[in-house]
MDTraj code that builds the backbone (N, CA, C; nanometers):
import mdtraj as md
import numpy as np

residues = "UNK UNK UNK UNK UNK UNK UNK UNK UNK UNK UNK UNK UNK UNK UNK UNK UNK UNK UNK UNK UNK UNK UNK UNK UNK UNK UNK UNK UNK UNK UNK UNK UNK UNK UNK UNK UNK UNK UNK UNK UNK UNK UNK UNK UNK UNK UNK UNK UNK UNK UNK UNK UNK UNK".split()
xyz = np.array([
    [3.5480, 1.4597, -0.4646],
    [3.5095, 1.5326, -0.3460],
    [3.4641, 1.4336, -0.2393],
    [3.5806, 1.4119, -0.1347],
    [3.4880, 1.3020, -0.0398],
    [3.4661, 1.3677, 0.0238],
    [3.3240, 1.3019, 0.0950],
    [3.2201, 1.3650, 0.2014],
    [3.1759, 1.4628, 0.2014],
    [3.1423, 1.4810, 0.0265],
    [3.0402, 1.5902, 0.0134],
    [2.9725, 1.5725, -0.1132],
    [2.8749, 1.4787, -0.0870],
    [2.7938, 1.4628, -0.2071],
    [2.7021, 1.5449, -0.2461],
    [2.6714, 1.5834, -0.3737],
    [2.5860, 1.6626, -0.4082],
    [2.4699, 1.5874, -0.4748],
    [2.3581, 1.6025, -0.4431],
    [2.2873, 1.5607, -0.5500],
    [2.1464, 1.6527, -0.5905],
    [2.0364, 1.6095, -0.6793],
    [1.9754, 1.6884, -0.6669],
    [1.8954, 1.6164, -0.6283],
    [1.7666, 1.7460, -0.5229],
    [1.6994, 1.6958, -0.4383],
    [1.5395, 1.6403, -0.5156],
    [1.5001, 1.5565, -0.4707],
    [1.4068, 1.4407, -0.5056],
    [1.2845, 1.4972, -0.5047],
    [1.1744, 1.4608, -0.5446],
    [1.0753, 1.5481, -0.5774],
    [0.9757, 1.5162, -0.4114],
    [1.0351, 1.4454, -0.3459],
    [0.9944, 1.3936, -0.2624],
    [1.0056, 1.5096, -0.1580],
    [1.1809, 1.5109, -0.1485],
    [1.2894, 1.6298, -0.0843],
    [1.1932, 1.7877, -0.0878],
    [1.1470, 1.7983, -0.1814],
    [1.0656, 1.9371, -0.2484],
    [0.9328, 1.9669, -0.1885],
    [0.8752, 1.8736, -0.2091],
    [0.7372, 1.8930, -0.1862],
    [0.7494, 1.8552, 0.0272],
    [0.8261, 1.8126, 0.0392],
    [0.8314, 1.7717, 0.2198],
    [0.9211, 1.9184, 0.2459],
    [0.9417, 2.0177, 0.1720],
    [0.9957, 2.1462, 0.2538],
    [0.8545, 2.2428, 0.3104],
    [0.9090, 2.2965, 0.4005],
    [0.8324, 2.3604, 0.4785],
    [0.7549, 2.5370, 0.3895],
    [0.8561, 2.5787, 0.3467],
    [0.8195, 2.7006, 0.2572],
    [0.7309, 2.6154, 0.1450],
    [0.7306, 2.4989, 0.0840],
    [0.7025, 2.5139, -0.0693],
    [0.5447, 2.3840, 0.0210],
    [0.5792, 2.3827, 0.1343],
    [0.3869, 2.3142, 0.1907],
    [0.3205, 2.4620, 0.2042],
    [0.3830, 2.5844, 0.2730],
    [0.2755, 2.7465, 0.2655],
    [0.2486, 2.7671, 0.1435],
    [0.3294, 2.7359, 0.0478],
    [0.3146, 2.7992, -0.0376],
    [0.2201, 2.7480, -0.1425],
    [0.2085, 2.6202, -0.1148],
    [0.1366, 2.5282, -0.1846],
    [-0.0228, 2.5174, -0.1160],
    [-0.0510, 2.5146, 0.0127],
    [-0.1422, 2.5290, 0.1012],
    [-0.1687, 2.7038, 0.0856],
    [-0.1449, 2.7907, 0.0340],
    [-0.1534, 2.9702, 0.0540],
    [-0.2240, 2.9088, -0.1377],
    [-0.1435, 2.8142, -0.1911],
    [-0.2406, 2.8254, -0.3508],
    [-0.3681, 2.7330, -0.3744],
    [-0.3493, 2.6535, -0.2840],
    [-0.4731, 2.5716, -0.2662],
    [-0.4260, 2.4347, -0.3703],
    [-0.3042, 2.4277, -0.3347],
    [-0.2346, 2.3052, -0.4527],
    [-0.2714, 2.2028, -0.3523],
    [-0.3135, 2.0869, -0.3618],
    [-0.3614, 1.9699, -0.2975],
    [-0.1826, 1.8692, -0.3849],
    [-0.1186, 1.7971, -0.2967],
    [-0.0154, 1.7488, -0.2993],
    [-0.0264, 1.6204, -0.4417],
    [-0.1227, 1.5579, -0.3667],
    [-0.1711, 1.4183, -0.4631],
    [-0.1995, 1.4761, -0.6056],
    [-0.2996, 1.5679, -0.6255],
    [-0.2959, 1.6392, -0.7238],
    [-0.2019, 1.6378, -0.8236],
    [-0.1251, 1.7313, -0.7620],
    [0.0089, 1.7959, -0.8088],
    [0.0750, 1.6583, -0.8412],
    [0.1269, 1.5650, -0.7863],
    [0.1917, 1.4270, -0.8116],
    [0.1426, 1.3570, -0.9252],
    [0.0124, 1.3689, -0.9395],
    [-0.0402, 1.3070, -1.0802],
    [0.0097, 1.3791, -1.2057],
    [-0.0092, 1.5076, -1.1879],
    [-0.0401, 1.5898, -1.3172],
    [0.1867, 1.5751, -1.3456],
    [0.2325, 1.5327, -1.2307],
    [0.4126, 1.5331, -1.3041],
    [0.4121, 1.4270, -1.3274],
    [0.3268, 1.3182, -1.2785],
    [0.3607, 1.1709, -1.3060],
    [0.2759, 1.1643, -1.4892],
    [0.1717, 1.2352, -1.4710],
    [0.1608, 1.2518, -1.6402],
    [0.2043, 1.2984, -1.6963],
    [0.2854, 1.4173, -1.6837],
    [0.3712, 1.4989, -1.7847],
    [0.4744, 1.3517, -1.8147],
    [0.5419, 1.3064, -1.7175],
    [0.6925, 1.2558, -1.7039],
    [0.6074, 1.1455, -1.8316],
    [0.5111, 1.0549, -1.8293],
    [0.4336, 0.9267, -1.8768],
    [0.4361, 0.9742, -2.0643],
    [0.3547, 1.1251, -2.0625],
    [0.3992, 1.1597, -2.1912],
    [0.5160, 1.2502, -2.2638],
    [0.6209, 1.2584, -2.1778],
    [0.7002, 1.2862, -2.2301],
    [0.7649, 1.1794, -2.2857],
    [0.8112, 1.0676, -2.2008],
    [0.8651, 0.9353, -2.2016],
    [0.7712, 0.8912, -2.3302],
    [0.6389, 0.8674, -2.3550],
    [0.5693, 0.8276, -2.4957],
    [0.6271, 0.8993, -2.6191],
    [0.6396, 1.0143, -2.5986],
    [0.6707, 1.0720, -2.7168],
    [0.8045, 1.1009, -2.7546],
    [0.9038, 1.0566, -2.6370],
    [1.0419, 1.0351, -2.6572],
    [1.0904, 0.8895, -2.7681],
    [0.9791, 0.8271, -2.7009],
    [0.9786, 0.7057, -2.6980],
    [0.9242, 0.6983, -2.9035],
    [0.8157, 0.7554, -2.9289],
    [0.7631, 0.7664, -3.0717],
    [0.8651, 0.8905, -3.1787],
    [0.9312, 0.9464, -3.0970],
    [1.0742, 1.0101, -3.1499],
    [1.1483, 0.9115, -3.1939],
    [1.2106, 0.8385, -3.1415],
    [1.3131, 0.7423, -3.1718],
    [1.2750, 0.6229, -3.2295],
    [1.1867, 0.5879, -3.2409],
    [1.0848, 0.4890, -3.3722],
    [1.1551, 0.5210, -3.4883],
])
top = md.Topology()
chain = top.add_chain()
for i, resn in enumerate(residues, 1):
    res = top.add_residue(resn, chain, resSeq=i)
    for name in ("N", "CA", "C"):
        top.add_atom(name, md.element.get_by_symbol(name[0]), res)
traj = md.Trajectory(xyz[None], top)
């Protein structure tokens, strides 16, 4: 398919949309917050992927 890339959008892409800042600001989700608690999920998933394959 030229000149039409698809990809999926970045967590970056997500959190910089305009509906999902109301919606996040209407829940009282603080951004930084939210960035830690996926950067820890992603940290122990990756550990225990990681102690899977041991």
């Amino acid at each position: 398919m030229i000149g039409n890339e698809r990809r999926e959008p970045t967590l970056d892409d997500l959190l910089n949309d305009p509906i999902v800042q109301i919606l996040m600001r209407r829940d009282a989700v603080e951004r930084w917050k939210l960035e830690e608690m996926i950067a820890r999920v992603s940290r122990n998933r990756r550990a225990e992927a990681d102690r899977l394959a041991a």
